[in-house]
C-alpha positions as CSV (number, residue, x, y, z in Angstrom):
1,X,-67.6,-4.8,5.5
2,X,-64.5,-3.0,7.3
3,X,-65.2,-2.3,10.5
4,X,-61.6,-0.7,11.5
5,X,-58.3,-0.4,11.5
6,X,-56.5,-0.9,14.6
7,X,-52.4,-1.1,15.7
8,X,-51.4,-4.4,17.5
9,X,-48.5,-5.5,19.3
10,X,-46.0,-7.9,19.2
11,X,-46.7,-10.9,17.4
12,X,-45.0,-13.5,14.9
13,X,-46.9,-15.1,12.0
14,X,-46.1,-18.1,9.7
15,X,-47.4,-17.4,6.2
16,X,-49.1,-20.0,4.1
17,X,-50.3,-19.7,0.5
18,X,-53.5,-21.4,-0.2
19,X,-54.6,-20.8,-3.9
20,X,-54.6,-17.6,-4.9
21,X,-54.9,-16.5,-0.8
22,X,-51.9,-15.5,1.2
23,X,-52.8,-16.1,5.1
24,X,-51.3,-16.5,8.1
25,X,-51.4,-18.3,11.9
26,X,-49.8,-17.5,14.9
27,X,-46.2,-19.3,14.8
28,X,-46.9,-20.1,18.8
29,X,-50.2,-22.4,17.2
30,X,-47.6,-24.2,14.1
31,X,-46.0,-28.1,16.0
32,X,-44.7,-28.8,12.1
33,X,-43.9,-28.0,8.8
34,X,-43.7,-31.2,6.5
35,X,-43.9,-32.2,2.5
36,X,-47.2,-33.2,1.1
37,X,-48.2,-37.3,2.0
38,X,-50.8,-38.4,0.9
39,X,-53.7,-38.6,4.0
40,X,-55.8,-41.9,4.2
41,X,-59.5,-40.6,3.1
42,X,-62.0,-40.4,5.8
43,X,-65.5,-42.1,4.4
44,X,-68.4,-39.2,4.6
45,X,-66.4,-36.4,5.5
46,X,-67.0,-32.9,3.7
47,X,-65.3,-31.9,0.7
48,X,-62.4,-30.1,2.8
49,X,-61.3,-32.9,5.0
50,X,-58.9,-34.6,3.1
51,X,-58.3,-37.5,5.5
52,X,-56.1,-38.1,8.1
53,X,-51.9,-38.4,8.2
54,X,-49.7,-39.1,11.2
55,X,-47.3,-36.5,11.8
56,X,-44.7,-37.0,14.8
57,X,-46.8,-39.6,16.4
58,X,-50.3,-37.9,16.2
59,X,-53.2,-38.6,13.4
60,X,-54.6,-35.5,12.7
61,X,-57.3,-34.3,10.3
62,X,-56.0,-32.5,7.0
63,X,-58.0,-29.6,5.9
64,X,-58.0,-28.4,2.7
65,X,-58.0,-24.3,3.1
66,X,-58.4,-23.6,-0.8
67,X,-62.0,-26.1,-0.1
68,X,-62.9,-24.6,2.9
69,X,-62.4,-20.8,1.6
70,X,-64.1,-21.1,-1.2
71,X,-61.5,-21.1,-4.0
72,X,-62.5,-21.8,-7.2
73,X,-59.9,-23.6,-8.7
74,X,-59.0,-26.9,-10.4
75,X,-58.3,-29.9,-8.2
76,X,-54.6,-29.6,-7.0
77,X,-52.5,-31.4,-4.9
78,X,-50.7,-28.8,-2.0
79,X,-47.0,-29.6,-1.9
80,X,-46.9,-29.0,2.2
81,X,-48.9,-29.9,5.7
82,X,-49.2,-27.7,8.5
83,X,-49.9,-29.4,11.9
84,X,-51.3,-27.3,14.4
85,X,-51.2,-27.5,18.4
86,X,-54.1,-28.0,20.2
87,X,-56.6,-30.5,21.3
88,X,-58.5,-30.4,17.9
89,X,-55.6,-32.5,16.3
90,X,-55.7,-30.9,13.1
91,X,-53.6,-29.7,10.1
92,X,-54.1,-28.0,7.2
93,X,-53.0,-28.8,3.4
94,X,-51.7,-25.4,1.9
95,X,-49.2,-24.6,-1.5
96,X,-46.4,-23.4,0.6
97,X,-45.5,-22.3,4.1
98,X,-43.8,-19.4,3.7
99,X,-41.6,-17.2,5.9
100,X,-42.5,-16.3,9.3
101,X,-43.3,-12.2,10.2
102,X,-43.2,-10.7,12.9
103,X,-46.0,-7.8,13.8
104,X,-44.4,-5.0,15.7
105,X,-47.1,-2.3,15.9
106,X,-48.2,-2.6,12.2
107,X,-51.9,-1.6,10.8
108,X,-54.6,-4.6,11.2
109,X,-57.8,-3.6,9.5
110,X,-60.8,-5.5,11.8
111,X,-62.6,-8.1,9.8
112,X,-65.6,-8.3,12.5
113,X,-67.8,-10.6,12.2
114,X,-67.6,-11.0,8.2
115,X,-66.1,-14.3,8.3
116,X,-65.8,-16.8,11.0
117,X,-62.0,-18.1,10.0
118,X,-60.7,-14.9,9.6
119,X,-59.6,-12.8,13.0
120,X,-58.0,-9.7,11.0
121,X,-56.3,-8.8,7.8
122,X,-52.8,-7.4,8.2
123,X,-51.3,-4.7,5.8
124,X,-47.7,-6.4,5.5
125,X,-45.9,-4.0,2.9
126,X,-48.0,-4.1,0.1
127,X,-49.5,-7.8,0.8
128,X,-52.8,-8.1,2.9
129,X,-52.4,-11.2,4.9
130,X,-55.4,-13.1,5.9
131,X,-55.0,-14.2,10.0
132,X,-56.7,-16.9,10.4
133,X,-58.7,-18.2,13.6
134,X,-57.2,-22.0,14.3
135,X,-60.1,-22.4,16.7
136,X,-62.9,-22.3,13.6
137,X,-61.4,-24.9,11.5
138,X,-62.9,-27.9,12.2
139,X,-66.3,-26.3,13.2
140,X,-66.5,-24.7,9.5
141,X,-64.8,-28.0,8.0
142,X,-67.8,-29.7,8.8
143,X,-70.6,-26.9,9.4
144,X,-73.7,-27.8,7.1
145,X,-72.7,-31.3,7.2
146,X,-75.8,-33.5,8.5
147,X,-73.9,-36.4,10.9
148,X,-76.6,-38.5,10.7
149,X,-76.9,-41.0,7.3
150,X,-80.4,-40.6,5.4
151,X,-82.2,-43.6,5.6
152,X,-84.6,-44.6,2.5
């Protein structure tokens, strides 16, 4: 559900194309852009953590967004790794990083409360990007996921 359309101001986004989804994060909230290694495999974790991969001297955890957005596609592996800023030392496994865009004043149709990852949609041309909120990841990476081990 739409809730509205608002203008915003200034603001520069780096696109990234996740399956069949083009989305976007704040460029401010990208520390690196790097080709697709391989992350060592994290026993237990949830379908869209992939693992873990050092990246300029920090491990982070590598989320897969095509897992975690409910695409419903084949296993593939993403060509390119997105390390984020932040304190939550995460990154996120995507097809391509794309260009950066800058938002000057252009039409952002509200997403309210329909989805947790997403903070808007903007109207980019004729593309719709998908902004997503950096500070969800790890919380819906591993939501529903009991942390405790069943015992028999």
């Amino acid at each position: 559900m739409i809730e509205d359309q608002t203008e915003i101001g200034q603001c520069e986004l780096q696109l990234l194309f996740a399956g069949s989804r083009c989305l976007a994060v704040p460029v401010a909230e990208v520390d690196a852009l790097v080709d697709w290694r391989t992350p060592t495999p994290l026993p237990g974790a949830p379908q869209s953590v992939l693992g873990v991969v050092s990246i300029r001297g920090r491990m982070l955890t590598v989320i897969d967004l095509t897992v975690l957005l409910g695409e419903n596609e084949l296993p593939r592996e993403p060509k390119q790794i997105v390390a984020l800023r932040g304190a939550e030392q995460l990154a996120l496994a995507v097809d391509r990083a794309g260009d950066s865009i800058a938002i000057d004043g252009e039409l952002v149709v509200s997403m309210g409360r329909v989805g947790s990852l997403t903070v808007s949609v903007v109207t980019s041309g004729a593309d719709q990007v998908e902004v997503l909120n950096t500070s969800e990841l790890f919380a819906a990476a591993i939501r529903g996921r009991e942390r405790r081990r069943r015992r028999f």
